[in-house]
Structures are given as structure tokens and as C-alpha cells.
N, C-alpha and C positions, 0 to 999 in steps of 0.2 A: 416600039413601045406597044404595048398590048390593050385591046379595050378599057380590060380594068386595070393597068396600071396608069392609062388617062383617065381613068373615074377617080381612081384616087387620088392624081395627084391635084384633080381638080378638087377634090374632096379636101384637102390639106391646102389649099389655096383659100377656099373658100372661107375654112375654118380661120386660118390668119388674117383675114380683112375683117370677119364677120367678130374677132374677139376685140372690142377697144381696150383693155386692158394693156397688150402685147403691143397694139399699136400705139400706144400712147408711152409705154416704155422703151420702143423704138424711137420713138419722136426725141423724146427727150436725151436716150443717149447719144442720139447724133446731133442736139445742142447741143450736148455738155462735151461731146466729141469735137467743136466747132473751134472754143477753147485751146484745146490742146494742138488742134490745127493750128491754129493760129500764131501759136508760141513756136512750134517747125518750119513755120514758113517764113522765121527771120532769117536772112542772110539765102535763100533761095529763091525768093520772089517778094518783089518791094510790093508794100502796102495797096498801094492806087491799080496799081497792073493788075494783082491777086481779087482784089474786091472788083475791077471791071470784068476781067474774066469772067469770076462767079457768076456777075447777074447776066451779061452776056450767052453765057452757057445756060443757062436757066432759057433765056428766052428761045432759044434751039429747040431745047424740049418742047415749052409748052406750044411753040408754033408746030411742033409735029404733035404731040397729042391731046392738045387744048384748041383745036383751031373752032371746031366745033361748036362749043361752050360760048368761045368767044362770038362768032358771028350770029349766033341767037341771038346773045343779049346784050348787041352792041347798039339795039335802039335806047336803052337803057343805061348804058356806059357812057354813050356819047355825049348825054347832057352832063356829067361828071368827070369829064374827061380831064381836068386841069386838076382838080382837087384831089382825085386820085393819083397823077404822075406827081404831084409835090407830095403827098402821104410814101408813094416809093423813094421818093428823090431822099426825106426825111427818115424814113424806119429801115431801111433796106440802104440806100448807098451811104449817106452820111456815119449811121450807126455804124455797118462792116466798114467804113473809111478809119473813126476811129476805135474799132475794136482790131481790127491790126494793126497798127499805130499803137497803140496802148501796149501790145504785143511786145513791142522792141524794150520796151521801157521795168514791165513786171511780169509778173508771172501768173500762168495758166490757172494754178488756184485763186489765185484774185481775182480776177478777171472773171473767173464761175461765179465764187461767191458774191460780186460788185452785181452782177444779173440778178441778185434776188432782189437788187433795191429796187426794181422796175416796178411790181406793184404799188410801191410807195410812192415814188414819183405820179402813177395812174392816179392816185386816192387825192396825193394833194392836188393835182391836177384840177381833176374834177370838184375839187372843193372852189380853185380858185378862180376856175370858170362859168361853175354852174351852183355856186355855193352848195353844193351836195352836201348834207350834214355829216359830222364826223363823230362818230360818235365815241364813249369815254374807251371803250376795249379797243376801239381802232387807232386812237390816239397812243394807248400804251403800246401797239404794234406797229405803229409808226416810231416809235423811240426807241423801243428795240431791236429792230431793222436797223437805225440812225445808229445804234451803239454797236452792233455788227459792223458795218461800213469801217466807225471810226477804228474800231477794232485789227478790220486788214489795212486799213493805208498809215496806222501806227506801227503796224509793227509788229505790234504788242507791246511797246515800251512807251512809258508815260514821256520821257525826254524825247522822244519824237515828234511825239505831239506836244510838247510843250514848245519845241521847236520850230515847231511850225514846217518839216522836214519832211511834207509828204511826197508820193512818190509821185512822178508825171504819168507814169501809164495809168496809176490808179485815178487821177483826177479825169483823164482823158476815158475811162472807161465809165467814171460818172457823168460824164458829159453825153457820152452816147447811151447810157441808157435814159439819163432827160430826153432824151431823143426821139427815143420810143415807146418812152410814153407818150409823146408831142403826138406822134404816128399813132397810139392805139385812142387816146381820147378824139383824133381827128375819125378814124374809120364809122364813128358815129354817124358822117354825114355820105357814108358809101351808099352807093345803089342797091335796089334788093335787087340783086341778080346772083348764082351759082357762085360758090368761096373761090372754086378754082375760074371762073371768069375774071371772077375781081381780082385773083391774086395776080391773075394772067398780064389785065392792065398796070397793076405795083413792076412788078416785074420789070415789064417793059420803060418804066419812069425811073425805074432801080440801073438799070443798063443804061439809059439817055443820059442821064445825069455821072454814073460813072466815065464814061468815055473820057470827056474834056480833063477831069481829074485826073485819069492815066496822062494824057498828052500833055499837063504840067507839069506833069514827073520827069514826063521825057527831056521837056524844056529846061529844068531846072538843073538836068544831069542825076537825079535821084531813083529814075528807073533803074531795076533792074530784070533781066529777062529770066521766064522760067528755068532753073536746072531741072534734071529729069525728075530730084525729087520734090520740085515745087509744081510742077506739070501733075503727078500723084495729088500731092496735096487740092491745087487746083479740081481737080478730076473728084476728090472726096466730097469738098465744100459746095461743088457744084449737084452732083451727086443724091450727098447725103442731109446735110444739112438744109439744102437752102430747097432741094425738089422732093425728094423722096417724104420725108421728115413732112411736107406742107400737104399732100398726100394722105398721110397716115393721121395727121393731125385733123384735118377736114373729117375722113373717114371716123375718126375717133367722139370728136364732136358731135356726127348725126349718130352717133349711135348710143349716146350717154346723156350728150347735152353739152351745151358749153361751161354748165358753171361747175362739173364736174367734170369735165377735161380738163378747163383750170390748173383747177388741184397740181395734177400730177407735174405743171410749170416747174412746181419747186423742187422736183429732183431736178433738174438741169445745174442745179449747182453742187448736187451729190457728184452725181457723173463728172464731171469735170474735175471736180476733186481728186476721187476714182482714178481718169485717166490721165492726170497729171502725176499722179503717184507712181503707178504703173509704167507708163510709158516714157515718162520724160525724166525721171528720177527725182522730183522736186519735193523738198520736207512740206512732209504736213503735220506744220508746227501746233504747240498751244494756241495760239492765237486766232489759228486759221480755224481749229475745233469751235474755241468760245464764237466764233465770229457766224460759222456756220449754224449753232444753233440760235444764235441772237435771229439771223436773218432769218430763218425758215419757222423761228417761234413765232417773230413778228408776223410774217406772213400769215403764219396760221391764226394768230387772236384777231387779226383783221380780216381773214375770212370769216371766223364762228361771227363775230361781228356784224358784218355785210347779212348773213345770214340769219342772223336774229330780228334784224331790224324789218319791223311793220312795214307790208307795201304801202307806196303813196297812192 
């Protein structure tokens, strides 16, 4: 390679860390990529094995290129050291424990679209902890979000829900996004130390806490071991979504800010939609349309919300 063709491809490097725009459209397609993982990875690698792997392989990484980071600011981690491995144990193993799980049960556009209740779970959250007020536009974006939901675990059909016939992956993917929100209202009490130190310790609590999980799978007879194309799959999640993606997302936040990085959260249920359609062949029905705009409307009257609202 020639001078200037390492000037520029350093030039072109540069340029794609240095745009948050592309990084944060990146971030998000490989959540809403995570989705569609997840739905291929039934019948190639059992639940507990797939999500131990992942964080496991995460920690590979960051001990090769986050050793650094970490041992600065381990005077500062170590007094937080338990409350962070249970914020991993909580947002990271428990949620991907049941978001593949959920997996077996429905489908990859659900599963996108059930991701956008997370802000709402955060909102009530915070109200129920810290009485944070709510205010009237957040409250209509919280029932709009809540009529989305109802929206994909009905069906679309009122006799579903009058049945009370909901689906188990769709309740099981409520359950873990309560999860993390538990995981984003706790990060409150993190260290001020570098995103990638902190994420470094999640990580590591995300991999402690998976292990034993896999080895009741094994006990149970419920394991199953990677096929080559769950080893793929493996290799994606660990990869894309769960390293590259936390990366790009850090990078994206100092360069914008957090409460416009945000934002771009609520494509993660576009994409997924997206690549549920595309690649896995799954209808995207009436319901899943009305469903998607209830939830990203909500999302949005509750950000303009948040935003309007007088500092304390």
C-alpha cells in the first residue's frame, strides 16, 4: 500500500468514527440485527449456551483491548464492584437469557417491536422510585406505547385478547425488557469512570452469571451444542451486537450527547422489523404496522415531553 493510499484510508476511517450519525445507525442495526439472530438460533444452539458464549466472548475482547481503561480506573470500580456485576447479572445475562427464550416461542418482529416498551418501563420506573413527575404528554405516551404492546401480543384480534391467549415469548420478552430497565435506572449509582471501563466490569458480571445458567441446561438435558451455523450466529452476537455496537454507541454519545443518541434507540425496532422481513420471511402484518407506530409515537410524545419539562 502506498503513502497516500494509507492517508486515505486513514482519512476514511477517520471520517466514520468521527460521523455519530452512521455510528449510531450502525449501533442500532445491529440491535435490531440481534432480533433476527435470535429467531436462527432456535434449533442450532439452546438459549443458556448462546447467551453464555456471547458475554463470554465479549470478555475476550475487552480483556485484549480494554485492559487499559480498566486498570486506570479500577480504584474507582472497586468500591462499586458488586452493584455493577448485579446491573450485568440484570441488563445483560438475565434480559439475553430471556430474549432467546422468547425466541422459541414468537417472532423476530415482536420481539423488535416489545424493545420499544423499554423506555416506558424506564419512565414508570423512575416515577416509582424517585416519584419523578409524570407529566400529562408522557402519560399519553405511555398508553400509547401500552396500546402498541397490546397490539402485538393480541394479534391483532380482539378474541385474543378477550381470551386472554397471549403468546409466552411475547410475555417472556416483557419480562426482559422490565429487566432493563431494572439495569438502566440502576446505572445511576455507576462510577464516574470511561463507558468502556464500566461496560468492561457489566460484561464481566454478564459472563459470571451466564456460566452456571449454561451448566443447568447441561444438567437438565436442555443443552444443545453449537451447529456450524449457530457458531455464525454466535460469532455475529458476539461481534456485532453486543461489542462492536457498545463501541459505536459510546463513540456516538460523546459526540452528540446522550439525550440525542437516545433518539436514534427507536430505530432498533425498525430494523428488526426490516430484517425479519428480509431475511427470515415473516409477515408484517396490520397489526405489527399499527403496533410499530403506537410504540415509536409513544416514545416520541414522551421524549418532546421529557424535553419540555423546566429543570429542577
Amino acid at each position: 500500500m502506498s503513502a497516500q493510499d494509507e492517508t486515505e484510508g486513514r482519512g476514511l476511517v477517520g471520517r466514520l468514527v468521527g460521523n455519530a450519525y452512521l455510528l449510531l445507525f450502525f449501533t442500532t442495526m445491529a440491535w435490531g440485527g440481534n432480533a433476527v439472530a435470535s429467531k436462527m438460533a432456535v434449533g442450532e444452539v439452546s438459549p443458556m449456551t448462546l447467551t453464555a458464549l456471547r458475554w463470554v466472548g465479549v470478555v475476550v475482547l475487552l480483556a485484549i483491548f480494554a485492559r487499559g481503561e480498566i486498570r486506570s480506573a479500577w480504584p474507582l470500580l472497586r468500591p462499586r464492584l458488586g452493584i455493577l456485576l448485579l446491573l450485568g447479572t440484570l441488563g445483560f445475562t438475565a434480559f439475553n437469557a430471556l430474549f432467546y427464550v422468547a425466541a422459541q416461542f414468537t417472532t423476530a418482529i415482536n420481539i423488535g417491536i416489545l424493545q420499544g416498551s423499554i423506555p416506558i418501563f424506564v419512565l414508570l420506573g423512575a416515577y416509582a422510585l424517585d416519584r419523578t413527575p409524570v407529566t400529562l404528554l408522557q402519560a399519553v405516551g405511555v398508553l400509547l406505547t401500552l396500546l402498541g404492546v397490546v397490539a402485538v401480543t393480541s394479534g391483532g384480534t380482539i378474541e385474543r385478547l378477550l381470551e386472554l391467549r397471549l403468546n409466552l415469548g411475547d410475555l417472556l420478552m416483557l419480562a426482559a425488557c422490565a429487566l432493563y430497565a431494572t439495569y438502566t435506572l440502576g446505572l445511576r449509582h455507576r462510577p464516574a469512570v470511561s463507558a468502556l471501563a464500566g461496560f468492561s466490569v457489566l460484561a464481566f458480571g454478564a459472563a459470571a452469571a451466564a456460566l452456571p445458567l449454561a451448566a443447568i441446561e447441561v444438567a437438565v438435558g436442555l443443552a444443545q451444542a453449537p451447529t456450524t451455523t449457530g457458531w455464525l450466529i454466535i460469532l455475529f452476537v458476539v461481534a456485532f451486537p453486543s461489542f462492536l455496537s457498545q463501541l459505536s454507541f459510546m463513540q456516538g454519545v460523546k459526540l452528540i450527547g446522550a439525550a440525542r443518541a437516545g433518539v436514534f434507540v427507536n430505530l432498533v425496532p425498525i430494523f428488526a422489523s426490516i430484517f425479519s422481513v428480509l431475511l427470515l420471511g415473516e409477515e408484517f402484518a396490520l397489526h405489527h404496522a399499527v403496533a410499530l407506530t403506537l410504540v415509536l409515537g409513544g416514545i416520541w410524545i414522551a421524549e418532546r415531553a421529557k424535553k419540555r419539562r423546566p429543570p429542577a
